[in-house]
C-alpha positions, -999 to 999 in steps of 0.1 A, spaced: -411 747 287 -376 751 268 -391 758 232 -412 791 231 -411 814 264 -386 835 280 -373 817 311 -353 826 339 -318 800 341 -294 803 369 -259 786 365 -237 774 389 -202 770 375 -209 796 345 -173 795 338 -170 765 325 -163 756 288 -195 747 274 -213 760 302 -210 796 296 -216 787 258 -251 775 269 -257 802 287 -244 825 258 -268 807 234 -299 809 256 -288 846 266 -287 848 225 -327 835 229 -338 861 254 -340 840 282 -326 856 315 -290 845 324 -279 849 360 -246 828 373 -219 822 392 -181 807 398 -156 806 423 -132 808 392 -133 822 358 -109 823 334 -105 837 297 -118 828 270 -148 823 293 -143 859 311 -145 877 279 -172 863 265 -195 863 294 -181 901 300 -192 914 266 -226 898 273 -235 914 302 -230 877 321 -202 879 341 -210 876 378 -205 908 397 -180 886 422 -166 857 423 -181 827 451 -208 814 462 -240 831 473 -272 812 479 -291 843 473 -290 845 438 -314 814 443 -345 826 442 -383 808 433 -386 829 406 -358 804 387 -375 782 362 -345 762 365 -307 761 380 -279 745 355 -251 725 374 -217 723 359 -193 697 368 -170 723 388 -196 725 416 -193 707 444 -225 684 459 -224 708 490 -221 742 470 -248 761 489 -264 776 459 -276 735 450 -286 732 483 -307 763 482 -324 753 449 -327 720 460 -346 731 494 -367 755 475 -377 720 451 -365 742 417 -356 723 388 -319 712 387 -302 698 352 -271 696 346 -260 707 309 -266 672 289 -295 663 304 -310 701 298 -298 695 264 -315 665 258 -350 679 277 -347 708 249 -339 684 222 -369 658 222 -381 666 190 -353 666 171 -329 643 156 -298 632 179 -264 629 163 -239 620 191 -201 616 181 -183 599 210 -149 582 211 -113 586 236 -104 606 201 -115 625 171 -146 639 189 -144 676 181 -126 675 146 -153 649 136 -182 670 152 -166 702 137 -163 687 101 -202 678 102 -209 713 112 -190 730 85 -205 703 57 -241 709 74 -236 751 71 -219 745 41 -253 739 24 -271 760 45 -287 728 64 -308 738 100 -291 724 130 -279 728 161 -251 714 182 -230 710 212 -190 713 205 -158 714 225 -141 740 206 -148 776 190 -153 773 153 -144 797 127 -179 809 111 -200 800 147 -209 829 174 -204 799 200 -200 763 208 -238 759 214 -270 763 195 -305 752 203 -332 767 180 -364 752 187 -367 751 150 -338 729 140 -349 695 131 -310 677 142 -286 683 169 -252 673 163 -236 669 200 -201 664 209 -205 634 229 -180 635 263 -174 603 284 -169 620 315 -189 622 344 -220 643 344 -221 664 373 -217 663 413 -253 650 412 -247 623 387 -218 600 383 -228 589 345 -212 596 316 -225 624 296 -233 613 265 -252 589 283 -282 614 286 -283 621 248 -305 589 237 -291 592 206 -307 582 171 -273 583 154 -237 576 171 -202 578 160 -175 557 180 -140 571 167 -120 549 190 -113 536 228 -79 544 244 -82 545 281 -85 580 298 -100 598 327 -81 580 351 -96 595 379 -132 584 373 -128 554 356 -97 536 378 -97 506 353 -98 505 317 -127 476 315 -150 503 333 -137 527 306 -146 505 279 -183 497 298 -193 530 293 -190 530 256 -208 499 255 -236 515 278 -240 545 257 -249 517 224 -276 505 239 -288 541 242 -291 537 205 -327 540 193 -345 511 172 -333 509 135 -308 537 145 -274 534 133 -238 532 149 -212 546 122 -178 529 138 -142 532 137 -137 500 112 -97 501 124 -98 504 159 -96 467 174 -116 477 206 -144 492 188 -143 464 167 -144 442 196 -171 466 214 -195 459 181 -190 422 181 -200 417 214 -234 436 213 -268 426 197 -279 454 185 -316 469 170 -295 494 152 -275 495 117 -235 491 121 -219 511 94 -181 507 94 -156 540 82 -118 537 74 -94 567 59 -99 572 21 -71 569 1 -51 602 4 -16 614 -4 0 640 20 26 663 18 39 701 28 13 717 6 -16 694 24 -37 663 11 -53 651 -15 -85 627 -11 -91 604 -41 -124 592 -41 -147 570 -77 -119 589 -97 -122 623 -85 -96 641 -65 -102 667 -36 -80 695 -20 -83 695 22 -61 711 44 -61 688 74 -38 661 71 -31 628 86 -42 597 85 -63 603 119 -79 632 107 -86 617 72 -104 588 93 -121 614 114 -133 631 79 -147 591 65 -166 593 98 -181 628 94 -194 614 58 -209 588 66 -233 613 93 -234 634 64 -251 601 44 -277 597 67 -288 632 65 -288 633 24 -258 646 14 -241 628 -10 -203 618 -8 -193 641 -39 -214 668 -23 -193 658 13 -160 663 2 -162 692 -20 -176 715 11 -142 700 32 -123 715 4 -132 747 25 -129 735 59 -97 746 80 -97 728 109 -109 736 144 -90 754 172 -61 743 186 -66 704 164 -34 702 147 -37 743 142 -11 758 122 0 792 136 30 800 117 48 786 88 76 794 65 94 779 39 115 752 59 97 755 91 62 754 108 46 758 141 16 742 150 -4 737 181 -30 708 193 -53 701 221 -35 665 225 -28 658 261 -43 619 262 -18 593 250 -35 583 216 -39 617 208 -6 632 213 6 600 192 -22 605 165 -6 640 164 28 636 163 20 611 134 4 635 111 33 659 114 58 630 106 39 616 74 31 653 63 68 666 65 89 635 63 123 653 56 121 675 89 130 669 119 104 677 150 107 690 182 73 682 204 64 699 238 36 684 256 25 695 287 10 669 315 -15 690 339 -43 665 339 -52 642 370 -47 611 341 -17 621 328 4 631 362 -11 596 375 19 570 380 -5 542 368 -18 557 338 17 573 321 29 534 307 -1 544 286 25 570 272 51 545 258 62 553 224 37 581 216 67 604 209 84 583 185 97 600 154 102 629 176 139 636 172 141 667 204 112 663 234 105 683 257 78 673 287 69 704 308 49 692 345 28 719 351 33 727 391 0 742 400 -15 706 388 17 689 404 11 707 438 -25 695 431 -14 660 427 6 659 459 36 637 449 60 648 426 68 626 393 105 624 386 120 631 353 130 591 353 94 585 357 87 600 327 115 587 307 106 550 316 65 562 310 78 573 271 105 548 267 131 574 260 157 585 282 165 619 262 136 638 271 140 672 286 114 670 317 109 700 334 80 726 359 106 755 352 85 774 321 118 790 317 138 760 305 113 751 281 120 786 267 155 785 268 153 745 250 135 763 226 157 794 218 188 768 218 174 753 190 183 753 155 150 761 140 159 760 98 146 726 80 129 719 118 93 719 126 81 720 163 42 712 176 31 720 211 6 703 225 -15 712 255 -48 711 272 -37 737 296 -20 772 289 18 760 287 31 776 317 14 810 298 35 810 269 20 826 241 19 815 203 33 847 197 62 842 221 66 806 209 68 814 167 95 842 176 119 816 192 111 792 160 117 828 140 81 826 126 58 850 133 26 851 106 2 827 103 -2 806 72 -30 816 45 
């Protein structure tokens, strides 16, 4: 039913990241996109906007369900009671969510899931760019807008792989499973395991299940390409007997430094921009995917010669001759200290000033932020901004000692007022001093713009 004729989709929570991307892509088909959200925000606006998709009013409306639906598409922002479910459940239409409509319209083709608590969309990104590169037929599922793809999703019927960005979180308010746990997978990349998603996983043995659930989703004589120096995936492999081939990554050898890194690999040298030894790691990984689908390792690393990186993953946005600005997606612990690493090893003689902002139900829980400890070390000025909408959420406030005692450090500048993170940043002396902001939010609405005039940079680097 997914492969040949124009269908009719309905989805509910169209605003959501890779939901509206699905529905862009299948609008993109000439399939009929209807949907709806109690909440939409840009990016998602836009795009949905300049496709003709964006629902006419925000809410709720059971009469957009209709028997002339071939299906409805559930996102996780719906509720079980969202009266649009109920009335496609009463009328007995088909319901998926978005993995497991992914994997009805990807039977026939190979499965290449990268899943890990890090690394996911820089490694899935990487394959993509190697894959167009040399002009390879795929499609794939990713958490972040690429530079050279329309959109985040893409599902020809004629592609003969899908590479999908493999999350751990829950599915939808219909099902509780992880969803990478849909994807049956034929090849899977495990980058690491660092607990996260507090919230629906309360301990970090269940966390760690999960990963171990989704291996034995593996098919017969598949393959599992792991993180060789992560000592929970290492313990995770041990443990299982598997019907699948283990194939082990670590970094190349590289050298970093201001002007970026240099991969040296069976006496020949290579030119990347990312840098650090996470993201050389995340690179080995995207390689060894590469392998399996016949590109060799010479061929690998002279398409990342090209590759720049994806949104908002360690993503320059300014940089001058003694200072830089970049911005990353971090918000999880080993992320923000995989982060903050890179810009140490990459620009050892200057200092950095780091502002992360907590928003997420993990990372404003008092039980999860000892995961925090020591993730801004190196940082010489942090500042920690508690974003209030998701404190009000929360219901109990976090005190700035909290925090300092979560981090280990007692100089941190905590703050919910946007404005003193400003002002901290305008009091600065920004000369021989780079700053990174990390955030999975919107930083209290502070622009990039705004942020590179206080550093006094303003033009992003070639």
């Amino acid at each position: 039913m997914f492969n040949k004729n124009r269908m009719k989709y309905h989805f509910i929570a169209i605003g959501g990241s890779v939901m509206h991307n699905l529905a862009l892509a299948l609008h993109q088909q000439g399939h009929t996109i209807t949907g709806s959200d109690d909440e939409i925000y840009d990016p998602a606006r836009t795009f949905l906007q300049q496709a003709g998709l964006l629902p006419a009013r925000e809410g709720w409306d059971p009469e957009r369900i209709h028997q002339e639906l071939d299906a409805v598409i559930v996102g996780m922002h719906a509720k079980a009671d969202n009266p649009e479910l109920l009335k496609a459940q009463a009328l007995g239409l088909p319901v998926y969510s978005f993995p497991a409509f992914i994997y009805a319209h990807s039977q026939s083709q190979q499965r290449i899931v990268i899943a890990g608590s890090h690394g996911k969309t820089t490694i899935t990104s990487m394959i993509m760019h190697v894959l167009r590169h040399y002009e390879h037929d795929f499609n794939y599922l990713v958490g972040a807008r690429l530079e050279g793809f329309d959109t985040m999703v893409r599902l020809s019927p004629t592609a003969p792989v899908i590479v999908l960005e493999g999350d751990e979180y829950l599915t939808s308010p219909l099902d509780r499973r992880p969803k990478f746990l849909h994807y049956q997978p034929h090849i899977v990349v495990l980058s690491g395991i660092a607990w996260d998603h507090i919230n629906a996983f309360p301990t970090y043995e269940g966390y760690k299940e999960q990963f171990a659930l989704l291996l034995r989703t593996i098919a017969k004589n598949g393959a599992l390409i792991y993180a060789a120096e992560d000592t929970e995936v290492q313990a995770l492999v041990r443990q299982e007997d598997p019907a699948y081939h283990c194939i082990p990554y670590r970094a190349p050898h590289y050298s970093s430094d201001a002007d970026g890194t240099t991969v040296q690999l069976e006496q020949r040298t290579y030119q990347l921009s990312v840098f650090g030894r996470h993201n050389l790691s995340n690179a080995a990984a995207a390689q060894q995917v590469c392998a399996q689908l016949g590109i060799t390792a010479e061929a690998f690393w002279r398409a990342m010669e090209h590759f720049k990186g994806a949104a908002k993953r360690l993503e320059p946005i300014a940089e001058g001759k003694d200072r830089a600005l970049f911005r990353d997606f971090a918000h999880a612990p080993s992320k923000v200290k995989a982060s903050v690493s890179a810009m140490l090893e990459r620009y050892p003689d200057r200092p950095l000033t780091a502002v992360l902002e907590l928003h997420t139900f993990s990372s404003l829980n008092p039980d999860f932020l000892p995961q925090y400890a020591h993730t801004l070390a190196g940082v010489e000025e942090g500042i920690i901004y508690l974003n209030p909408q998701a404190m009000a959420k929360k219901g109990r406030p976090i005190s700035a000692q909290e925090i300092h005692d979560a981090f280990q450090r007692t100089d941190l500048l905590v703050t919910q007022d946007i404005a003193e993170v400003v002002q901290a940043l305008q009091q600065q002396e920004w000369p021989h001093r780079n700053l990174i902001c990390m955030s999975s939010g919107n930083l209290g609405g502070l622009s990039m713009d705004e942020i590179g005039s206080f550093v006094g940079l303003t033009e992003k680097p070639t």
